[in-house]
C-alpha positions as CSV (number, residue, x, y, z in Angstrom):
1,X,-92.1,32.1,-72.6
2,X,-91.0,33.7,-69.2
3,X,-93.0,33.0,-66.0
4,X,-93.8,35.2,-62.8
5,X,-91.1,34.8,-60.1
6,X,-88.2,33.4,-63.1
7,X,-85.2,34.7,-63.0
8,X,-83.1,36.1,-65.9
9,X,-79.7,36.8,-66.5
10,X,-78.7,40.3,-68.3
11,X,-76.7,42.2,-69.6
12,X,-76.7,46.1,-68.6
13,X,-74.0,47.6,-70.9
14,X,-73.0,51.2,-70.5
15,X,-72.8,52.8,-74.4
16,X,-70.3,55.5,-73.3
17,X,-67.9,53.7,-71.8
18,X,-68.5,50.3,-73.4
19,X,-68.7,48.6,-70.1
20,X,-71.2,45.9,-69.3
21,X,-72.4,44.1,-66.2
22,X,-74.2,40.7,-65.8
23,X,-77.3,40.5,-63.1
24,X,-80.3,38.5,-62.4
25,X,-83.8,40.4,-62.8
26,X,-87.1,38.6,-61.2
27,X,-89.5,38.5,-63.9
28,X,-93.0,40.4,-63.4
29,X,-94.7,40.0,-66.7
30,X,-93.5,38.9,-70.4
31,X,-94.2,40.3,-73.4
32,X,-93.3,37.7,-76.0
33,X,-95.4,39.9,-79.3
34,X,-92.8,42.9,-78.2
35,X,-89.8,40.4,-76.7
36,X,-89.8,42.3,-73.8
37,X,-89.6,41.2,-70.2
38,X,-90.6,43.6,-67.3
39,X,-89.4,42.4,-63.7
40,X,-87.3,43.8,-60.8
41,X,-83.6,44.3,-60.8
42,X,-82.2,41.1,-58.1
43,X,-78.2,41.8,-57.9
44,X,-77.0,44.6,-56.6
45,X,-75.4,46.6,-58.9
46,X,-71.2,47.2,-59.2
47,X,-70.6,48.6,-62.4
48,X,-73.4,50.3,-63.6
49,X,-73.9,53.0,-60.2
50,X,-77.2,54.6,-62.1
51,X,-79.2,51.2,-61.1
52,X,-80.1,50.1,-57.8
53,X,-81.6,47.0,-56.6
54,X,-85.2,46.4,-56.5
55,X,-85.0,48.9,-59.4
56,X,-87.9,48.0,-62.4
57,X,-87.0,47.8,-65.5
58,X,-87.8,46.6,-68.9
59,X,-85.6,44.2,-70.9
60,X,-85.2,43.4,-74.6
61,X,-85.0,39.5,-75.3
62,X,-81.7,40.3,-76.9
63,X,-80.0,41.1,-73.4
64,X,-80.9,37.5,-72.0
65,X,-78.4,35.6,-71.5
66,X,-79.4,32.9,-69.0
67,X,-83.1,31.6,-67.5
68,X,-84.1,30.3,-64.4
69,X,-87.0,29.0,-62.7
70,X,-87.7,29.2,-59.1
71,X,-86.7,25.9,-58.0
72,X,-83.7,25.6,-60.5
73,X,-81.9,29.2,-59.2
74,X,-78.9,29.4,-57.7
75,X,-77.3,32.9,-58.1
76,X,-73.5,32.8,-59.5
């Protein structure tokens, strides 16, 4: 479903404080049998100060809120 090199919007949300912050991870590898995408962390974070970019990380399907190829992205 994802690609190497797509990008993906997320959400991070913090469960204490109910706070949540949209950024773009580079997808690595895709795991469509577990929907779960493994890639890098591309925005640098505000919000959530216990991720940094570059950071790897594993993402449910459930966060995704946005997908992008190569060609088509344009960060917002």
């Amino acid at each position: 479903m994802y690609a190497l090199g797509d990008y993906l919007k997320v959400e991070f949300r913090d469960e204490q404080s109910g706070e949540s912050e949209w950024m773009w991870v580079r997808v690595q590898s895709d795991d469509p049998a577990r929907r779960v995408v493994f890639g890098t962390l591309d925005t640098e974070p505000i919000v959530m100060t216990d991720l940094r970019l570059g950071i790897e990380l594993a993402v449910s399907y459930d966060n995704i809120r946005d997908h992008r190829t190569p060609a088509s992205f344009r960060p917002s």
